[in-house]
LOVEX-838176 format. One record per atom (N, C-alpha, C, O): atom name; x, y, z. Coordinates in pm, whole numbers, plus 50000, padded with zeros to 5 digits. Each point is the difference from the previous one (the first is absolute). Layout:
N
+-------+-------+-------+-------+
| atome |     u |     v |     w |
+-------+-------+-------+-------+
|    CA |     X |     Y |     Z |
...
+-------+-------+-------+-------+
***
This chain:
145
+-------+-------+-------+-------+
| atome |     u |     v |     w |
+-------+-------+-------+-------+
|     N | 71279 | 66792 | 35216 |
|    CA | 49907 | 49905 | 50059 |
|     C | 49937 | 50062 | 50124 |
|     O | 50092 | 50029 | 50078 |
|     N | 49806 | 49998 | 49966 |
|    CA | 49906 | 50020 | 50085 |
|     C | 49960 | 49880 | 50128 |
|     O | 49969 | 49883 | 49977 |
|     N | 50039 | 50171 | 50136 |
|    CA | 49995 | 49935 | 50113 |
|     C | 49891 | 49991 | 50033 |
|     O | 49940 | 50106 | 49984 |
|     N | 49968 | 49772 | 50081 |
|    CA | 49901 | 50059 | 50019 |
|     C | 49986 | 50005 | 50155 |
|     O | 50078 | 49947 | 50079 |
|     N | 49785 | 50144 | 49960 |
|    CA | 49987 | 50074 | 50115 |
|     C | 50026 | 49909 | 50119 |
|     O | 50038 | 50045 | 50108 |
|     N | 49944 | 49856 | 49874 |
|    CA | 49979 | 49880 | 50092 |
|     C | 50129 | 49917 | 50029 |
|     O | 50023 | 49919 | 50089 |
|     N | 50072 | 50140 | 49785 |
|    CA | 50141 | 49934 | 50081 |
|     C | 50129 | 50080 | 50045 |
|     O | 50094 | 49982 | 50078 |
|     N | 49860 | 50128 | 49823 |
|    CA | 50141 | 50123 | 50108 |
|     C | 49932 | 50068 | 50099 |
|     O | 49905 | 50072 | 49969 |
|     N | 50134 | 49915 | 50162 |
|    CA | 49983 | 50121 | 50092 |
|     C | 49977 | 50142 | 50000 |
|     O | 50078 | 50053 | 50079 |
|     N | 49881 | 49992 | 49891 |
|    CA | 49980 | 50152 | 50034 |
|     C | 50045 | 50077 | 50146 |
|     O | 50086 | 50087 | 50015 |
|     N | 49854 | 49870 | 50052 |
|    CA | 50012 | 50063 | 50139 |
|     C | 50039 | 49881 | 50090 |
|     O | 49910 | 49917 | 50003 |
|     N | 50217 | 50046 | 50084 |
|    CA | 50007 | 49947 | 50142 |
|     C | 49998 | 50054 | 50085 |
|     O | 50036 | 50115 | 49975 |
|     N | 49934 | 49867 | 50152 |
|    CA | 49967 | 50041 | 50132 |
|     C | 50078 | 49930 | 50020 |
|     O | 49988 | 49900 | 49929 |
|     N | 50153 | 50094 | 50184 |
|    CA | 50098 | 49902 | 49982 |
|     C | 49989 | 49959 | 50144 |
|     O | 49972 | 50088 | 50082 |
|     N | 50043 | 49814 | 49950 |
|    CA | 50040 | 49973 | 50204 |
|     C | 50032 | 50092 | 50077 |
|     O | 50106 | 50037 | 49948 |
|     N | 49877 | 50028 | 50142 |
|    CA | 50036 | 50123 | 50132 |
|     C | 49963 | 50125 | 49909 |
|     O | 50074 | 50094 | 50028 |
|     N | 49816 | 49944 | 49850 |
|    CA | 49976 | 50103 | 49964 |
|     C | 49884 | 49996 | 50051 |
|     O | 49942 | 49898 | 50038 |
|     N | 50006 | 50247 | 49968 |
|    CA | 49860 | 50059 | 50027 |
|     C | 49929 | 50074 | 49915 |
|     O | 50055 | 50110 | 49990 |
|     N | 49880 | 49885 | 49964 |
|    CA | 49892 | 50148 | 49953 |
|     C | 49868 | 50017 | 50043 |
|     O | 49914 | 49915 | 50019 |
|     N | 50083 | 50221 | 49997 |
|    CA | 49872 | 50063 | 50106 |
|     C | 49941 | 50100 | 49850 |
|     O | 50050 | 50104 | 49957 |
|     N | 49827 | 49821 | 49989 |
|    CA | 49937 | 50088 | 49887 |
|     C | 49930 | 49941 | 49880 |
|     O | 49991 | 49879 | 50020 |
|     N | 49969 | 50144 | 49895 |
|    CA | 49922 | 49926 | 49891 |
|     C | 50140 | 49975 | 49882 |
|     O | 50086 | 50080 | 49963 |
|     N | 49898 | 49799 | 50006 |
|    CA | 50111 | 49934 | 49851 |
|     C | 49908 | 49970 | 49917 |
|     O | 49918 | 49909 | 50013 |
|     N | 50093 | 50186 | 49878 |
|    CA | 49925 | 49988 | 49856 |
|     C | 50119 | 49959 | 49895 |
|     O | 50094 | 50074 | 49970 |
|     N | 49878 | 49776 | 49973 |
|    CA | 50108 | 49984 | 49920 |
|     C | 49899 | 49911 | 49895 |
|     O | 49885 | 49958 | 50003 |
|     N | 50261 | 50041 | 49876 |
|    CA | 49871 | 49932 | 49887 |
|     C | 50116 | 49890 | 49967 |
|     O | 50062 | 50010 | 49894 |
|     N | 49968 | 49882 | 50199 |
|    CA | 50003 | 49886 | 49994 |
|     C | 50048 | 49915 | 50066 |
|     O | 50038 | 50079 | 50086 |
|     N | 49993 | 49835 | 49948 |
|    CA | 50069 | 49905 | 50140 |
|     C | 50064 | 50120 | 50110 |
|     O | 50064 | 50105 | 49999 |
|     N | 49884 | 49819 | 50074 |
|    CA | 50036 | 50055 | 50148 |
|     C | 50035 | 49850 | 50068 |
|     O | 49929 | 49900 | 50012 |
|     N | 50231 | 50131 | 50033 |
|    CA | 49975 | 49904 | 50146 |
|     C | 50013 | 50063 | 50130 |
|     O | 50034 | 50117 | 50021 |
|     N | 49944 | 49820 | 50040 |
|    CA | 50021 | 50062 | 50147 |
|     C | 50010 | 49882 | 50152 |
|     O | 49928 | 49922 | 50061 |
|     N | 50235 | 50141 | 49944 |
|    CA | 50024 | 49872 | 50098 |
|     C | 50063 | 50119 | 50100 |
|     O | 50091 | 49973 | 50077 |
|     N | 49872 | 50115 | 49917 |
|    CA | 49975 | 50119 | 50166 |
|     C | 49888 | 50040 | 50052 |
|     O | 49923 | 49905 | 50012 |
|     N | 50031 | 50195 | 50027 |
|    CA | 49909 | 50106 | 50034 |
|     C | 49941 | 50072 | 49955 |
|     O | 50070 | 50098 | 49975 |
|     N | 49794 | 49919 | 49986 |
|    CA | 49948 | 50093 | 49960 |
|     C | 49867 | 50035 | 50087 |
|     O | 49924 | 49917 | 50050 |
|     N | 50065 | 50253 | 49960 |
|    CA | 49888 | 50016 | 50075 |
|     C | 49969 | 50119 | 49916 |
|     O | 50059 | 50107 | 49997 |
|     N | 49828 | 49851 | 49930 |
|    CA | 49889 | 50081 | 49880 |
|     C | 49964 | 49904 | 49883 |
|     O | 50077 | 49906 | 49982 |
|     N | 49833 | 50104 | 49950 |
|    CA | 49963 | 49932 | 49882 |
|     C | 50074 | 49971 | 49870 |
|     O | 50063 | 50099 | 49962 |
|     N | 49949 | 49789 | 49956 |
|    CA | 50060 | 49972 | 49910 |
|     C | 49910 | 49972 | 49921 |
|     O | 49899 | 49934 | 50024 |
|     N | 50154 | 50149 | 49815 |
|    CA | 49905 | 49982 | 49896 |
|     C | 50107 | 49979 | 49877 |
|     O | 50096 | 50067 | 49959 |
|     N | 49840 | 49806 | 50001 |
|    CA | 50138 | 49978 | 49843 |
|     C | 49887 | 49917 | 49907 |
|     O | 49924 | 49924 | 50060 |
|     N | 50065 | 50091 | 49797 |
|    CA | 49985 | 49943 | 49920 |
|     C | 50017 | 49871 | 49956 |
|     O | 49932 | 49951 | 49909 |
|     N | 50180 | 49976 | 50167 |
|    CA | 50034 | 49845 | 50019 |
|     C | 49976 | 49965 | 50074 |
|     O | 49891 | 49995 | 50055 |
|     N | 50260 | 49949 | 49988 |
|    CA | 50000 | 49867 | 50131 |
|     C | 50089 | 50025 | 50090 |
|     O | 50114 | 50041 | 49975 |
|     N | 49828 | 49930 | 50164 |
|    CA | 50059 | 50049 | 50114 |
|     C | 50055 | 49881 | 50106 |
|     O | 49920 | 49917 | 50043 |
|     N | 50210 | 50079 | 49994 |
|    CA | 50002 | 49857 | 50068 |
|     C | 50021 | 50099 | 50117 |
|     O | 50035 | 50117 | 49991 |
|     N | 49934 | 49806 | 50129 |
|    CA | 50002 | 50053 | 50072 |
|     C | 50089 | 49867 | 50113 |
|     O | 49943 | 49894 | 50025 |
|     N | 50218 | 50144 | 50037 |
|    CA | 50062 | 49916 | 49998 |
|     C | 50004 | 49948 | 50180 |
|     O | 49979 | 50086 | 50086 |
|     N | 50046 | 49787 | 49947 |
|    CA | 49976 | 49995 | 50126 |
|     C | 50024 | 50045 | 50169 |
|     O | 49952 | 49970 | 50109 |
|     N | 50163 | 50128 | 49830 |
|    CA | 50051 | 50098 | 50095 |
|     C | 49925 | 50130 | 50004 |
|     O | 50009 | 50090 | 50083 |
|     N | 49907 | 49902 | 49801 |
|    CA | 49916 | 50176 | 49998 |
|     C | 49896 | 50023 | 50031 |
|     O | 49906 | 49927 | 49968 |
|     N | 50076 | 50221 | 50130 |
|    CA | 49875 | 50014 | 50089 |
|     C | 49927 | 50104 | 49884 |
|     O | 50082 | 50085 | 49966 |
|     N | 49806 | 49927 | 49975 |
|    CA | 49885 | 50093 | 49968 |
|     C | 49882 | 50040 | 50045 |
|     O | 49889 | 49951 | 49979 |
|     N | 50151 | 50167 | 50103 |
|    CA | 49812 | 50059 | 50029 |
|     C | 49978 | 50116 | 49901 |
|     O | 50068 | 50101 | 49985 |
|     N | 49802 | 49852 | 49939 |
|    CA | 49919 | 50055 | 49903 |
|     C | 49979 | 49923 | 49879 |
|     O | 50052 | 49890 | 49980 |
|     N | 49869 | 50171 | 49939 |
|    CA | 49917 | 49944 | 49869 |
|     C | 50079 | 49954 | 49920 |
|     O | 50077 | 50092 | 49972 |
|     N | 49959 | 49785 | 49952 |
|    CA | 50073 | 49997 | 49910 |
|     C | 49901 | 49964 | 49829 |
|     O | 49913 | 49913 | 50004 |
|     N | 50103 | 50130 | 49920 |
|    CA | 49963 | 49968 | 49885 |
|     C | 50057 | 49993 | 49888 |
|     O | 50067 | 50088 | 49945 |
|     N | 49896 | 49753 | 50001 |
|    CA | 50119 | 49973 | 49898 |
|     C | 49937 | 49918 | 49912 |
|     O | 49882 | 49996 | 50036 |
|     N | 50134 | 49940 | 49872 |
|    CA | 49989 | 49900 | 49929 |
|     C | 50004 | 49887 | 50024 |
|     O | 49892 | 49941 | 49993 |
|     N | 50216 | 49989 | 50040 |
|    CA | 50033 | 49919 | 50111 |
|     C | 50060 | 50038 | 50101 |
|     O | 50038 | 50116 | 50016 |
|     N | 49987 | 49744 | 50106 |
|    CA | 50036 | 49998 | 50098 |
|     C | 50077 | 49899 | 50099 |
|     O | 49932 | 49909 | 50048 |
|     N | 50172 | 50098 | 49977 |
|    CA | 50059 | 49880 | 50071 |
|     C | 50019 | 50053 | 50153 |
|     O | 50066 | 50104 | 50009 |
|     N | 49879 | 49830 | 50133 |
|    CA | 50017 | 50073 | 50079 |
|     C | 50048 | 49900 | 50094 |
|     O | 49925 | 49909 | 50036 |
|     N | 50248 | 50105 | 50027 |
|    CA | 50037 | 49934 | 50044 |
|     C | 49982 | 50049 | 50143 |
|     O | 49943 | 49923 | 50078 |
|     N | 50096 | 50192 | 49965 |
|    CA | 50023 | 50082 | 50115 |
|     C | 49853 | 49990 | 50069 |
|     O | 49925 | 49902 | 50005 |
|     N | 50049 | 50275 | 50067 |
|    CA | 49894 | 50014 | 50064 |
|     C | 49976 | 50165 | 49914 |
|     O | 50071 | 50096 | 49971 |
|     N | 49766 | 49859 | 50012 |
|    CA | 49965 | 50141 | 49946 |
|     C | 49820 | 50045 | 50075 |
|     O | 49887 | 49958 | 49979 |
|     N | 50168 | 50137 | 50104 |
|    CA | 49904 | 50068 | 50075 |
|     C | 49910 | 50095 | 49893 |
|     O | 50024 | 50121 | 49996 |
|     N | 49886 | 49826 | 49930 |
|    CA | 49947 | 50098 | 49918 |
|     C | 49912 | 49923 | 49888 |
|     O | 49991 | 49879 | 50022 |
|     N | 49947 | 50163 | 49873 |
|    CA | 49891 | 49904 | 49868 |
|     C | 50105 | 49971 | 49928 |
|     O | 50111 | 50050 | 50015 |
|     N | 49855 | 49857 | 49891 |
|    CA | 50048 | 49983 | 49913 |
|     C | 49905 | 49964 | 49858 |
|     O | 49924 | 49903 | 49991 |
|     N | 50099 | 50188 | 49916 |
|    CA | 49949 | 49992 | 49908 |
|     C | 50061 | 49963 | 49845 |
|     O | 50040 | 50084 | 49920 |
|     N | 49956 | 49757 | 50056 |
|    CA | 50049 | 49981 | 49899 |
|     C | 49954 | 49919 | 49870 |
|     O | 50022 | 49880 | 49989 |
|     N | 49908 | 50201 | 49905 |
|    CA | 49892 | 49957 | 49941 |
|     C | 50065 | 49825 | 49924 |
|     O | 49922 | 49908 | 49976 |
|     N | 50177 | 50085 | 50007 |
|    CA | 50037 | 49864 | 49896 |
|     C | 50055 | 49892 | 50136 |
|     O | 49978 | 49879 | 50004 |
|     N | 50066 | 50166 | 50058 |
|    CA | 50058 | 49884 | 50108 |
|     C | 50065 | 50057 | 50189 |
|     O | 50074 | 50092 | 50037 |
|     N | 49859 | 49808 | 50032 |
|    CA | 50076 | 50010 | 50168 |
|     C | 50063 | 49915 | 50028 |
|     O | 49928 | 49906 | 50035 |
|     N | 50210 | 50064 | 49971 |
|    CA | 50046 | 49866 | 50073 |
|     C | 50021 | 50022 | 50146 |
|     O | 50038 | 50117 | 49999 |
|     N | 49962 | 49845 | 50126 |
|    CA | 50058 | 49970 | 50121 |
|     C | 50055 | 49910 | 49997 |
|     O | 49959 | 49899 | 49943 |
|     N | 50175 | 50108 | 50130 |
|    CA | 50101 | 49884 | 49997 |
|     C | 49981 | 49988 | 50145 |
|     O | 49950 | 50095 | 50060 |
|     N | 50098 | 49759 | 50025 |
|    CA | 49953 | 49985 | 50095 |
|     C | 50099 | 50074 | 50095 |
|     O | 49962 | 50006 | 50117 |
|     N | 50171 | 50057 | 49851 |
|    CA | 50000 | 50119 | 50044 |
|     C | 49902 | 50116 | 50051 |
|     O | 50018 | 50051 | 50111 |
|     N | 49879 | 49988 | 49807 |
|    CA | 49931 | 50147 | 49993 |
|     C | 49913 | 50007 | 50073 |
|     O | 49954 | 49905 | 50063 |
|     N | 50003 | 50220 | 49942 |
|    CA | 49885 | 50049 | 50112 |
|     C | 49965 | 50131 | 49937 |
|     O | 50074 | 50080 | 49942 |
|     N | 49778 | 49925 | 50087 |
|    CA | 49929 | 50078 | 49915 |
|     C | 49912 | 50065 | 50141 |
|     O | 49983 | 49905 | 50076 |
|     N | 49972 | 50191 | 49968 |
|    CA | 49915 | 50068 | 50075 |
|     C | 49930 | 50109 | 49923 |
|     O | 50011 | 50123 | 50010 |
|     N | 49916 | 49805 | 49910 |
|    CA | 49911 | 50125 | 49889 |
|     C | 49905 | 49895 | 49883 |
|     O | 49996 | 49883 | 49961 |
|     N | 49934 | 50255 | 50018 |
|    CA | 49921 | 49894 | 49877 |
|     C | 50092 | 49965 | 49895 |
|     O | 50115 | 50040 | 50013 |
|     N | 49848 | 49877 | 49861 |
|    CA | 50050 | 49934 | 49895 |
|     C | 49872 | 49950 | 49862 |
|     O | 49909 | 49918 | 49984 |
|     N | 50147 | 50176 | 49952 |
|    CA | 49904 | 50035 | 49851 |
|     C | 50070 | 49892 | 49892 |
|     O | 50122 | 49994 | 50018 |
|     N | 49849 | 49952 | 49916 |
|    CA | 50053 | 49930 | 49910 |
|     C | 49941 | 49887 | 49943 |
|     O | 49940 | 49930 | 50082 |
|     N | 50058 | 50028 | 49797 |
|    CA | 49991 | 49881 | 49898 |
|     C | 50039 | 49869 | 50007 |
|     O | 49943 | 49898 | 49963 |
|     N | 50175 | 50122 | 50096 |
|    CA | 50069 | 49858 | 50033 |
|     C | 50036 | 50031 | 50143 |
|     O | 50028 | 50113 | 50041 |
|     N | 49969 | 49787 | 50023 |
|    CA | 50092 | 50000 | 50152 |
|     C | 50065 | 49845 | 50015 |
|     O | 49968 | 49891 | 49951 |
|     N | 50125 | 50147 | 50129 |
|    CA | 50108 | 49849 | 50018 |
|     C | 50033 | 50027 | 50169 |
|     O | 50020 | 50109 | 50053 |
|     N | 49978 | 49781 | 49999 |
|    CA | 50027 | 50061 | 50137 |
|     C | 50068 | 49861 | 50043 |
|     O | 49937 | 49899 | 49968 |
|     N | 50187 | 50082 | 50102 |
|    CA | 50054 | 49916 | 50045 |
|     C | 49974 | 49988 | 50114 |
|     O | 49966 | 50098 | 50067 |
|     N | 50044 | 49743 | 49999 |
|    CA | 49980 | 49967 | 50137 |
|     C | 50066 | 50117 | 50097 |
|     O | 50103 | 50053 | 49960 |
|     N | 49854 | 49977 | 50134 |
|    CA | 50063 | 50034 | 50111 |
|     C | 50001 | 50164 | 50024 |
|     O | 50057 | 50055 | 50094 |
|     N | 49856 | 50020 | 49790 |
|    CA | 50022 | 50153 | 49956 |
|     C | 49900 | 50020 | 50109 |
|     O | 49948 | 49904 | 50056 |
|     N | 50018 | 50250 | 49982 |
|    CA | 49901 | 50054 | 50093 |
|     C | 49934 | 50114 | 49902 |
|     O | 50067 | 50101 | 49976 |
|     N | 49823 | 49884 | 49977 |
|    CA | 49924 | 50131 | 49993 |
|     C | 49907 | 50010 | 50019 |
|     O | 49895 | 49951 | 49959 |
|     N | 50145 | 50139 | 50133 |
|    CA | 49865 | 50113 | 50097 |
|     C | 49922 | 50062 | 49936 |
|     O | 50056 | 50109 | 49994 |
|     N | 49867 | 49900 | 49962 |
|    CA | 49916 | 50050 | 49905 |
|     C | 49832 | 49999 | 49905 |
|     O | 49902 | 49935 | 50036 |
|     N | 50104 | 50140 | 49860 |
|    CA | 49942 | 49887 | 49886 |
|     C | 50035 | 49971 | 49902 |
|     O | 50116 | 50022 | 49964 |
|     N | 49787 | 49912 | 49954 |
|    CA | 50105 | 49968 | 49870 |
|     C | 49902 | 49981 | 49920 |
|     O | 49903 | 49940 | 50045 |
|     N | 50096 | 50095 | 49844 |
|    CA | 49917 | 50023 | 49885 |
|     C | 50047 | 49947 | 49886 |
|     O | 50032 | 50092 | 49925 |
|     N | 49995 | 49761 | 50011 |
|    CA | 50078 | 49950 | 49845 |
|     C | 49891 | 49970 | 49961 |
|     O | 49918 | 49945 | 50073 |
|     N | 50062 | 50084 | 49813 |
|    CA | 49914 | 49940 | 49876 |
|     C | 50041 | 50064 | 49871 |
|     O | 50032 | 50117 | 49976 |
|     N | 49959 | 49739 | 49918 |
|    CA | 50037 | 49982 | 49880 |
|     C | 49952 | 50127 | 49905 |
|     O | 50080 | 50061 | 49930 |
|     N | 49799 | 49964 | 50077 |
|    CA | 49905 | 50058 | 49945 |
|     C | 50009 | 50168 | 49981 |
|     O | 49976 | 50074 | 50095 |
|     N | 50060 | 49978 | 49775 |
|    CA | 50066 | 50112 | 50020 |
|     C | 49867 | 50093 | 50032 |
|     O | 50013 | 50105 | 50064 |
|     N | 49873 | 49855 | 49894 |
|    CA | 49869 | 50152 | 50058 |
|     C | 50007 | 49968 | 50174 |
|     O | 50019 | 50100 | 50069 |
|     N | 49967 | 49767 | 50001 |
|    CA | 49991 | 50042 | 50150 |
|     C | 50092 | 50008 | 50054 |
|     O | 49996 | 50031 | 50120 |
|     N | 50133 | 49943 | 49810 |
|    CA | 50180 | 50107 | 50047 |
|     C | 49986 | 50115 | 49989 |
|     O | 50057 | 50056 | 50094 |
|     N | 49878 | 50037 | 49813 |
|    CA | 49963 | 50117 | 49963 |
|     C | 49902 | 50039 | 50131 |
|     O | 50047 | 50094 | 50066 |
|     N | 49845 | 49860 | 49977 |
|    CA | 49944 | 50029 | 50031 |
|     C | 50068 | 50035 | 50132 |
|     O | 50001 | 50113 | 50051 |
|     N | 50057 | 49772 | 50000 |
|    CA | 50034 | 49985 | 50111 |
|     C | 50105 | 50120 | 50048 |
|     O | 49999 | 50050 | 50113 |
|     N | 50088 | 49983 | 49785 |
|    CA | 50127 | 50084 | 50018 |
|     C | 49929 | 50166 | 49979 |
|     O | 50054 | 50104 | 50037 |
|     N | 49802 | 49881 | 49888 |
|    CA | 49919 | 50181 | 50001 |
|     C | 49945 | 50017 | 50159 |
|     O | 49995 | 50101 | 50070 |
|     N | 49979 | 49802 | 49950 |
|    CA | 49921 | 49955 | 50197 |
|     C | 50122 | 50087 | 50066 |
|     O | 50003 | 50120 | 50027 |
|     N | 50105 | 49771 | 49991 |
|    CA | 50105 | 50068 | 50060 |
|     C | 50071 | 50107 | 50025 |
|     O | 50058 | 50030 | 50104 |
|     N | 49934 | 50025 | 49797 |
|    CA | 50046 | 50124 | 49960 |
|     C | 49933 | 50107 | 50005 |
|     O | 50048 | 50113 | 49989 |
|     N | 49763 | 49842 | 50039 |
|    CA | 49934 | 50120 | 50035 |
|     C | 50027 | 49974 | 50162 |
|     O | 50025 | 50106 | 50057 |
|     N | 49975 | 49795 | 50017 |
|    CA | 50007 | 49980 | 50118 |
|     C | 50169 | 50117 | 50083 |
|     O | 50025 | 50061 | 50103 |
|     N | 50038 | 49908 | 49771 |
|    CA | 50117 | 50070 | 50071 |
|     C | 49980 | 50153 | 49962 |
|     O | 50050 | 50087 | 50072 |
|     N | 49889 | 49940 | 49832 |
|    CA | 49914 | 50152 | 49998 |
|     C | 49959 | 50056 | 50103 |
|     O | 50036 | 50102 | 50059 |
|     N | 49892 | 49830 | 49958 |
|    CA | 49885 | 50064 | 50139 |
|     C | 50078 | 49942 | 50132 |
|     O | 49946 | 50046 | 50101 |
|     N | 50132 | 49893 | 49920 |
|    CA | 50130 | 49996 | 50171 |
|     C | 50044 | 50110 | 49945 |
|     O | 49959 | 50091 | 50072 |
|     N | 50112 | 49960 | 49826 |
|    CA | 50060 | 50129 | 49955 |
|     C | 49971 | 50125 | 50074 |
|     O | 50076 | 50068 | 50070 |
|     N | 49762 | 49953 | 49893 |
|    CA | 49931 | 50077 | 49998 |
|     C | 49939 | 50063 | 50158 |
|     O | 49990 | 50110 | 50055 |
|     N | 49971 | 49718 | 49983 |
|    CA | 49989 | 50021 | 50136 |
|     C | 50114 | 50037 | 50116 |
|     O | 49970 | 50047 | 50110 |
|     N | 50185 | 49916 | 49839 |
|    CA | 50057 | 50054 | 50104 |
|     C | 50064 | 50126 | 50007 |
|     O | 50047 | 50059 | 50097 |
|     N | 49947 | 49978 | 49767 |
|    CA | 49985 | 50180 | 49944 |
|     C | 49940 | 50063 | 50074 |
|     O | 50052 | 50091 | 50065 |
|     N | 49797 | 49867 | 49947 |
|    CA | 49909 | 50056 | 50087 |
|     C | 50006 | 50035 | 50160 |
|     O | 49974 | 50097 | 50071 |
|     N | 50083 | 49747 | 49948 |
|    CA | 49992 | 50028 | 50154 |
|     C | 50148 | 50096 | 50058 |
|     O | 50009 | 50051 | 50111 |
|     N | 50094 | 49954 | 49781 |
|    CA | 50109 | 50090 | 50028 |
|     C | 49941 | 50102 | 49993 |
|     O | 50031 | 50080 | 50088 |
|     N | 49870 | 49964 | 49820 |
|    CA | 50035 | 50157 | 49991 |
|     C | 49888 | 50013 | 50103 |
|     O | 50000 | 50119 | 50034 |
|     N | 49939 | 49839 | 50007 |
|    CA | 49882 | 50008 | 50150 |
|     C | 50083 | 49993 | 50109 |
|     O | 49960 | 50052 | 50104 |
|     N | 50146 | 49896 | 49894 |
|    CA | 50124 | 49992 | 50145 |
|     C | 50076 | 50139 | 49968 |
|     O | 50030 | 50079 | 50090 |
|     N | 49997 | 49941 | 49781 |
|    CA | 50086 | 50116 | 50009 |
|     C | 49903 | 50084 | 50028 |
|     O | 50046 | 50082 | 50080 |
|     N | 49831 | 49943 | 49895 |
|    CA | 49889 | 50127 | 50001 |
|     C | 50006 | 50016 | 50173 |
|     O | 50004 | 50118 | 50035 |
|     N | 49999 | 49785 | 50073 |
|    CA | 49994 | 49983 | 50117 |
|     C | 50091 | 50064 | 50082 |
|     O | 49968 | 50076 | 50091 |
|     N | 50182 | 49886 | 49869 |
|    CA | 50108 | 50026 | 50018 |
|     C | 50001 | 50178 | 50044 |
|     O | 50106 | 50057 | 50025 |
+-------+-------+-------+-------+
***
């Protein structure tokens, strides 16, 4: 019998852990520690109310209890629990947001899969070109140096 992605764990981040770096996994992630770098999984990511994230997360879904310093991009669903806190944009189809949540940000939900599309090619050229531009201005500081 086959589990599906959405109810066994793959990866925990457990209480008093850290990671400093990018997590590429292909299916549930929770995370009720620390992470500082981007998370990319094919599912669903809870994100638990003790856990801090700075950077991009992208998933499928999303449950975000904690605080996550960074976007979030999740084409089928965003929940905020009135736990969570968000300081970043938010891409997605569905959003749920409970009383009392904070996000700093923007936020972009619509049903409609061509201006989700659209919206998530925008973004992604936008984070192209910050890429690009701070490439630039390093290697003009290092040329200085």
């Amino acid at each position: 019998m086959q589990v599906s992605d959405d109810v066994s764990i793959n990866t925990l981040v457990g209480v008093g852990s850290s990671i400093r770096g990018e997590l590429n996994v292909a299916g549930f992630v929770r995370v009720d520690g620390d992470i500082e770098g981007d998370i990319e999984t094919s599912g669903r990511v809870i994100v638990g109310e003790r856990a801090r994230i700075r950077g991009t997360i992208r998933c499928r879904i999303i449950t975000i209890g904690g605080v996550v310093h960074g976007d979030v991009i999740a084409p089928e669903s965003v929940t905020i629990l009135s736990s969570g806190t968000v300081m970043g944009e938010v891409l997605t189809k569905k959003l749920k947001v409970d009383p009392d949540v904070v996000l700093h940000g923007s936020c972009f939900a619509v049903n409609d899969e061509a201006c989700f599309g659209a919206a998530l090619t925008e973004y992604d050229n936008r984070q192209a070109l910050n890429t690009l531009s701070r490439a630039s201005v390093q290697k003009k500081s290092a040329g200085e140096a």
